[in-house]
N, C-alpha and C positions, 0 to 999 in steps of 0.2 A: 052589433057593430063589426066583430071579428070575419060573422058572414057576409058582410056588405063591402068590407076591404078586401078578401079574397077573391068575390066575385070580382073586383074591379081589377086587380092582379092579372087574375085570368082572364081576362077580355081584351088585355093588350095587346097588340101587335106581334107573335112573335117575329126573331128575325133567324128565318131559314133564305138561305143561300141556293136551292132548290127554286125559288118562287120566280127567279130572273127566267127559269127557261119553262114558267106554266105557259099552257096555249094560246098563244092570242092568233089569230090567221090573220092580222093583218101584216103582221111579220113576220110571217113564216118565209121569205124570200131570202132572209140573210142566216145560210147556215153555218157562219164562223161564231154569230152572235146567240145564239139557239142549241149553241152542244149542250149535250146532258151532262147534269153532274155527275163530277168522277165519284168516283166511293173516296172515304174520309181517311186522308194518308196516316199511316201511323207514325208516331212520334216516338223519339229516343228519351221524352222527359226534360229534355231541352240540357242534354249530358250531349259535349263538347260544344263548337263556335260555329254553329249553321246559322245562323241571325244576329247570335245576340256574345258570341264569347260569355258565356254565360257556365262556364264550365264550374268555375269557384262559388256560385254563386248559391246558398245554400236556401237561403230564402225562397228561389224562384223552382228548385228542385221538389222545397216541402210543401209549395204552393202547388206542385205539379203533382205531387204523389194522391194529396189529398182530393184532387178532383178524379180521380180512382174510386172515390166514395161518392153517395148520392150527394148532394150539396144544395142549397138554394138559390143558385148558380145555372144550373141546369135542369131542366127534366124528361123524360122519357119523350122519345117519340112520337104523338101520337098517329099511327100509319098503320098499316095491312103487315107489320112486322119487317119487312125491306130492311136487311142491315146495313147497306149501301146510303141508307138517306142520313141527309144531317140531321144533329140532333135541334131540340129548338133551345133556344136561347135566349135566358130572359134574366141580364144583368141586372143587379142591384142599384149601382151607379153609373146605367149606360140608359137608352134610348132606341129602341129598334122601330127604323122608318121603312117606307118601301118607296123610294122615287117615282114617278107615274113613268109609264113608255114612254117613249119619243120617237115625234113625227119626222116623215121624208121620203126621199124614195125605198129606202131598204127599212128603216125606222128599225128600235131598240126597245126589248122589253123593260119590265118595272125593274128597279136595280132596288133589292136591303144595303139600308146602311145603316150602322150601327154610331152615337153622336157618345160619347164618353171621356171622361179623364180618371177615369181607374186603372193604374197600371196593370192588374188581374186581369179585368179586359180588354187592355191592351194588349197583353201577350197571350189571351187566349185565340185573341180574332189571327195573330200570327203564327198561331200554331197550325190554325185549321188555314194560312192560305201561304206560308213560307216554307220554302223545303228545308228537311233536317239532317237530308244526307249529307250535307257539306257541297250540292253543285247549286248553280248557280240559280237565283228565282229573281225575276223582273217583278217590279209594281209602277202601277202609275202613281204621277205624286204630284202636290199641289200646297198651298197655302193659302189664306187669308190673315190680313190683317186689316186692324181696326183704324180707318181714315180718321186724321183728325184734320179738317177746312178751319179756316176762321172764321167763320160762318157756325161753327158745332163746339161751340166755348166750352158746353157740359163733359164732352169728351176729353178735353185737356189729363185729367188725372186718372185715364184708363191706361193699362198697360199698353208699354210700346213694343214692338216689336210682334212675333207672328202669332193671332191668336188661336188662328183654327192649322191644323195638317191634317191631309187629307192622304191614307196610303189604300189601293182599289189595284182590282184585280176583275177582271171581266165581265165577274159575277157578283160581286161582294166591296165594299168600301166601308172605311172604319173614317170619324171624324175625329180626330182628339182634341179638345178643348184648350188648350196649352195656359191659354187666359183665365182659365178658371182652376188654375193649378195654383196655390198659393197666392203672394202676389204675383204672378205673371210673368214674373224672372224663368231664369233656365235654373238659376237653384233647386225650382219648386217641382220642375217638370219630370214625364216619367222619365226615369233612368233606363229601361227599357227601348225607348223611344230612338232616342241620343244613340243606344248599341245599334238598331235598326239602319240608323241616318248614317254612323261611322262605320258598318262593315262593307268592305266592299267586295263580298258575297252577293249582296242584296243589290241588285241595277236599280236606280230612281230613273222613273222617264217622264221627262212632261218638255212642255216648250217655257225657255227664258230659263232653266232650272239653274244656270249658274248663279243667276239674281236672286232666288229663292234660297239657296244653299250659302248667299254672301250674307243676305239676311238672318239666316239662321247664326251661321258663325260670330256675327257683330252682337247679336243677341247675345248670345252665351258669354264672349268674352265681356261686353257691359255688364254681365249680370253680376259677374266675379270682383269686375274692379269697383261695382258703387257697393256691394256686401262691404258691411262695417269692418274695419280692420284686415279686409283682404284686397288683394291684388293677384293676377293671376301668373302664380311661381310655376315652377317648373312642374310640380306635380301635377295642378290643376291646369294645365295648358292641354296633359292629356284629356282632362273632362270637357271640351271644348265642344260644342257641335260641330263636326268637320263632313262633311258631306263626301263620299267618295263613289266611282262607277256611275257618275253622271253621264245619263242619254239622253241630249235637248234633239226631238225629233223635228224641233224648228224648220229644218232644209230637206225635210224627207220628200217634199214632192219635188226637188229639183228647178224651186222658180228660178229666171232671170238672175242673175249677179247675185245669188244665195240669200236671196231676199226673207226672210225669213216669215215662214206661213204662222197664221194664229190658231189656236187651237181650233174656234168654230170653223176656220177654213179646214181645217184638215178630218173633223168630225162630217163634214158636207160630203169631202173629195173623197175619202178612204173608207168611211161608215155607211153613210148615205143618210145623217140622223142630222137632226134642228137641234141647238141646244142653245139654251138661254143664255145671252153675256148683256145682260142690263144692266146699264153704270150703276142705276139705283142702287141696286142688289151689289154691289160691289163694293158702293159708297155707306152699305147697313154696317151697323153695329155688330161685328164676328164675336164680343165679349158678352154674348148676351147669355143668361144662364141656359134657357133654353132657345135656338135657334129656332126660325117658323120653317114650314114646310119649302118654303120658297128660296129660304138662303141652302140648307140643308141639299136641296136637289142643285142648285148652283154649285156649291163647292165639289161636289160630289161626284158631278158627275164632269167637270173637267179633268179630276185625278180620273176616272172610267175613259175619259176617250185616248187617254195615253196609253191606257193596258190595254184598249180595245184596238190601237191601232197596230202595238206591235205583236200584238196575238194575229191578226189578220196578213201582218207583213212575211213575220213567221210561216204561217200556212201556205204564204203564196212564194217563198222565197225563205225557206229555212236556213239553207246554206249561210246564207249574208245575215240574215237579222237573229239565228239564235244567239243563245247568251254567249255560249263559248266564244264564238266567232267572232261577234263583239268586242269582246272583252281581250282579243288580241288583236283589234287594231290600234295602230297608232293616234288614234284620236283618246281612247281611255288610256292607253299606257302614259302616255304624256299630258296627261292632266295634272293642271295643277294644283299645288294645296291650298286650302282657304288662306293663310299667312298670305302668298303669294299673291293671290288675286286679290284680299283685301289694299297691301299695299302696292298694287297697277292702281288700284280702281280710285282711292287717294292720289297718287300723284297726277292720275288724268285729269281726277277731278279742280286739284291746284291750278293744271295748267290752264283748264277753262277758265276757270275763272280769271287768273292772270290774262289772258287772252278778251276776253269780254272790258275788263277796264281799261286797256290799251287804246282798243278800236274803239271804243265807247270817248276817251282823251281825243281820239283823231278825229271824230263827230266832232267835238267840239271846237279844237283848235286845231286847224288845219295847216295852221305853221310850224305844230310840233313835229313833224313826221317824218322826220330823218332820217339817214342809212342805220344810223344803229337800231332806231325805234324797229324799222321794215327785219332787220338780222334778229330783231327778237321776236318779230309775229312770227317769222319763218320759223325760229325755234321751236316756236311750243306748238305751231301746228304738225312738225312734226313728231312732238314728246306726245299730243293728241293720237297722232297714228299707231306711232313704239306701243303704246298702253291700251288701243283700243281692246277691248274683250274678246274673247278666243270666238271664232265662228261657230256653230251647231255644225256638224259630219255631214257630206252631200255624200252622196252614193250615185254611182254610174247611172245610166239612163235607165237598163235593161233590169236593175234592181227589182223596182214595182213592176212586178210580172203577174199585174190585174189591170185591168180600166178602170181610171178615173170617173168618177161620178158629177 
């Protein structure tokens, strides 16, 4: 029995980060997509605040020390000795998939993604893809959460709020389960995670990402105030999910009136790669213990077209789109804090509604609609505008110094 569990051990998948640039010649056309893996950055042991402020943290030090030692964690490479290659990786409470290519005009190799809620390997997958010198690392990023229709009654007492995050990097995506953390609260979730979300060291880039990062925030403070006997005081306000160094590359192609592009428009236009956005798959079950192949390459590979696209903007236009450069315009210095955007996004949302039962009244009764009635649509269609959400960044024309696809 012990040789027949073994043998199944070992015929797993591993997940090497290597396997995105093996050869396929039908892509071989896009060489921003196709670099070789670098050799595997060394790390400080995660001693000072390159990702995670993590400097006090002694737990996460004697969990670093120890993978120094062989472990069941890891094991040897098996290769031609290359010290350069990653090692393989075969977590205990993780899942390592490899996404299929993707079709198009320039098309995308298989992407490993690793599906887990073990903070161990959560901050493993961040050691091998977040810098530790203290400058600045992009990821792409993403969410799912669990739809609940009235139509799907059974879901009612699944966790609310986001159950999958998705953080990816050209070559490599991690899925965290967040829903399978506890009950599903932010109580339960990695603390690891949360440092990730809150340094802004770390650039998040995806399209709509203020939406995602409002949801994050409303989660965590929910999670504080329904925990028996608490409310979130002053201490816990810092343990907040506060999302900072948000890149919504929404307006990066420069449409018409800053219309904002979706992601499969911008995986077509800037990649040259197809990627699946099926309601279906969007409408599944993200709480699921184990996700199928299909939700898996979904999630996964929306967080990939955000890294893929600024890795490619990058190459073609470093000046404007690296981190630093970024990171001193006035679009990230003046962002605002989730407090802030939570209470715009409230009172807009008041106004609507105010605004909806009015005109909904003048539907009706046509004799109601007086100068004060019209002084107070004009009102809140203007408190509508005041509160609308901040635009995604446009960049000059001359910016994308490639063609569009």
């Amino acid at each position: 029995m012990h040789f027949s569990l073994f043998f199944l051990i070992m015929n797993l998948a591993p997940l090497t980060s290597h396997a995105a640039s093996s050869p396929i010649t039908k892509h071989q056309q896009s060489s921003f997509l196709h670099s070789t893996v670098k050799p595997k950055r060394k790390h400080s042991r995660l001693e000072g605040d390159s990702w995670g402020n993590l400097e006090g943290n002694k737990s996460s030090r004697n969990a670093s020390r120890k993978r120094t030692k062989p472990s069941n964690l890891s094991s040897p490479q098996q290769s031609s000795g290359n010290t350069n290659q990653p090692q393989t990786f075969r977590p205990k409470t993780g899942l390592s998939n490899m996404c299929a290519p993707l079709d198009g005009p320039v098309g995308a190799p298989p992407l490993p993604v690793l599906t887990t809620k073990d903070p161990s390997i959560v901050e493993r997958w961040l050691e091998d893809n977040v810098n530790s010198d203290g400058s600045y690392t992009m990821l792409g990023f993403d969410q799912e959460s669990i739809a609940k229709p009235p139509w799907m009654p059974e879901r009612t007492s699944l966790p609310d709020g986001p159950a999958t995050l998705q953080l990816s990097t050209p070559t490599s995506c991690i899925i965290i389960q967040l829903s399978r953390c506890g009950d599903g609260s932010a109580l339960y979730a990695p603390e690891i995670v949360r440092r990730v979300i809150n340094n802004p060291k770390i650039i998040k880039v995806g399209v709509g990402i203020d939406d995602d990062a409002l949801e994050l925030y409303r989660w965590s403070k929910k999670s504080f105030e329904s925990a028996p006997g608490k409310s979130v005081d002053e201490h816990q306000q810092s343990q907040l999910w506060e999302m900072t160094s948000r890149f919504d590359i929404g307006c990066i192609l420069g449409v018409p009136n800053n219309k904002r592009s979706g992601i499969r428009e911008l995986a077509q236009k800037i990649l040259g790669v197809e990627i699946n956005k099926s309601k279906k798959l969007s409408m599944s079950n993200w709480g699921n213990r184990h996700l199928t192949p299909e939700q898996i390459s979904y999630a996964a590979r929306d967080a990939w077209v955000s890294a893929a696209v600024v890795e490619r903007l990058q190459q073609s236009n470093n000046g404007i789109f690296r981190a630093e450069s970024l990171m001193e315009m006035e679009f990230m210095k003046s962002q605002r804090s989730m407090d802030d955007m939570d209470a715009r996004a409230k009172a807009r949302k008041a106004a609507k509604l105010n605004l909806k039962e009015i005109l909904e009244g003048q539907m009706k009764d046509v004799e109601g609609n007086g100068k004060e009635k019209e002084e107070r649509i004009c009102m809140l269609r203007n408190l509508l505008e005041f509160y609308r959400p901040d635009q995604p960044p446009a960049f000059r024309e001359d910016a994308l110094d490639f063609p569009l696809l």
